[in-house]
C-alpha positions as CSV (number, residue, x, y, z in Angstrom):
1,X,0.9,2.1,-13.7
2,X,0.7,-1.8,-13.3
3,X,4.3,-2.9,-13.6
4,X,7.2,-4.9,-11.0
5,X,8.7,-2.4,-8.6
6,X,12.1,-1.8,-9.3
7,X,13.9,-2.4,-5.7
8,X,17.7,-1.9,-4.4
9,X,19.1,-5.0,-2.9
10,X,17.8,-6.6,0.0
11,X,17.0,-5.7,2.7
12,X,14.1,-3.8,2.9
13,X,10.4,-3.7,4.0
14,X,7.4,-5.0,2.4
15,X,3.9,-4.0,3.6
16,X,1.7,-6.1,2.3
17,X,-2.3,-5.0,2.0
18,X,-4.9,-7.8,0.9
19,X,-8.4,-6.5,1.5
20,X,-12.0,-7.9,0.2
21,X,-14.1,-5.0,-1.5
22,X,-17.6,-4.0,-0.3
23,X,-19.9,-3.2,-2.6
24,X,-19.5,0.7,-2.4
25,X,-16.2,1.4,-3.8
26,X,-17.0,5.1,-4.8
27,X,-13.8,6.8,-4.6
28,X,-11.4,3.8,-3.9
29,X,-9.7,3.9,-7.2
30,X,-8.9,7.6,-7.5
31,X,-8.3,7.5,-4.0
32,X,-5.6,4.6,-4.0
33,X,-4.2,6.5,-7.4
34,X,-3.6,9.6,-5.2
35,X,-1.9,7.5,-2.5
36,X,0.5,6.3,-4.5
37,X,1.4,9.9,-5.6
38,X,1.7,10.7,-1.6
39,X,3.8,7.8,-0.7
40,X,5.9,8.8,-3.4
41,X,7.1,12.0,-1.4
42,X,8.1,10.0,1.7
43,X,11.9,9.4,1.9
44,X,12.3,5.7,2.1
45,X,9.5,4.7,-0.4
46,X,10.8,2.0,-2.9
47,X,8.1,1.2,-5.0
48,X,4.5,-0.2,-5.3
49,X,3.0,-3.6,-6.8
50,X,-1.3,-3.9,-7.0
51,X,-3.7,-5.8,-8.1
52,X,-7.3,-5.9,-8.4
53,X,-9.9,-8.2,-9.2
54,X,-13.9,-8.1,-8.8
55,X,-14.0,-8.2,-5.2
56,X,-10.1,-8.6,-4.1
57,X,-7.3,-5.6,-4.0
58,X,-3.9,-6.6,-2.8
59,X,-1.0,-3.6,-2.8
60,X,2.7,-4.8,-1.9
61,X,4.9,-1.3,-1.1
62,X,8.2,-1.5,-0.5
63,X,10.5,0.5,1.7
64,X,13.9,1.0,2.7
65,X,13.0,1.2,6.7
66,X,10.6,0.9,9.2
67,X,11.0,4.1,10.2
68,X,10.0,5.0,6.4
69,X,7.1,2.7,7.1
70,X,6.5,5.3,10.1
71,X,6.5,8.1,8.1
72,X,3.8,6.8,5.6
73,X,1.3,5.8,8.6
74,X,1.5,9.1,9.7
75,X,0.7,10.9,6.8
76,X,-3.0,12.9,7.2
77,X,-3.6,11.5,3.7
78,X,-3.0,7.6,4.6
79,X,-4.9,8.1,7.8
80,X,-8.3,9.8,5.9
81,X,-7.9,6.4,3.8
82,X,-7.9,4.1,6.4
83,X,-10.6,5.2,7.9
84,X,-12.6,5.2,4.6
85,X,-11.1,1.6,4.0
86,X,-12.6,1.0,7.4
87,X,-15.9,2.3,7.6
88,X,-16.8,2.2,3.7
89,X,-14.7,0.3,1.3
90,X,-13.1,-3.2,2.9
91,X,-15.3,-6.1,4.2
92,X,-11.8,-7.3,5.3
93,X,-8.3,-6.3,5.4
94,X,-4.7,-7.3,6.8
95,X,-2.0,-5.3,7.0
96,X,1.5,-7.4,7.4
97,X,5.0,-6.2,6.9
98,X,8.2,-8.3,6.0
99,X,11.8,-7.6,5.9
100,X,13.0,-8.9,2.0
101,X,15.6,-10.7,2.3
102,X,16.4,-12.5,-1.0
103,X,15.0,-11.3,-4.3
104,X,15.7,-13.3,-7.8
């Protein structure tokens, strides 16, 4: 599951996700695993890169437009987690998205 996303060439999108966990987590990881599997289905998706540690997640997807990007916000699935991420699971979050332009 843990690996370096295999991309096309530049350019495309990166949305990159730190967060901070709380201390209830119930249902983050199987959550996040099922995410994954979502994004997947959405034309445009071009891989995913995470990391977690005690207290810190960071996820870096990548995607071949923002109107891929779009799609994925949209999706009934992504919303339900954001909320949870909200209300339940994040102390703190970001969201930021950049246009890869160089990869070596």
């Amino acid at each position: 599951m843990f690996d370096i996303a295999t991309t096309p060439e530049p350019p495309y999108y990166a949305v990159i996700a730190p967060a901070v966990l709380s201390a209830d987590v119930e249902g983050y990881a199987e959550t996040a695993l099922r995410l994954a599997e979502v994004a997947r289905e959405i034309d445009g998706f071009l891989g995913l890169e995470s990391a977690i540690t005690d207290r810190f997640v960071l996820a870096v997807s990548y995607w071949r437009s923002l109107d891929a990007i779009h799609a994925w916000r949209r999706r009934a699935e992504h919303l339900h987690a954001k909320e949870l991420a909200r209300t339940r699971w994040f102390e703190r979050y970001l969201t930021r998205i950049a246009r890869v332009e160089r990869v070596y």
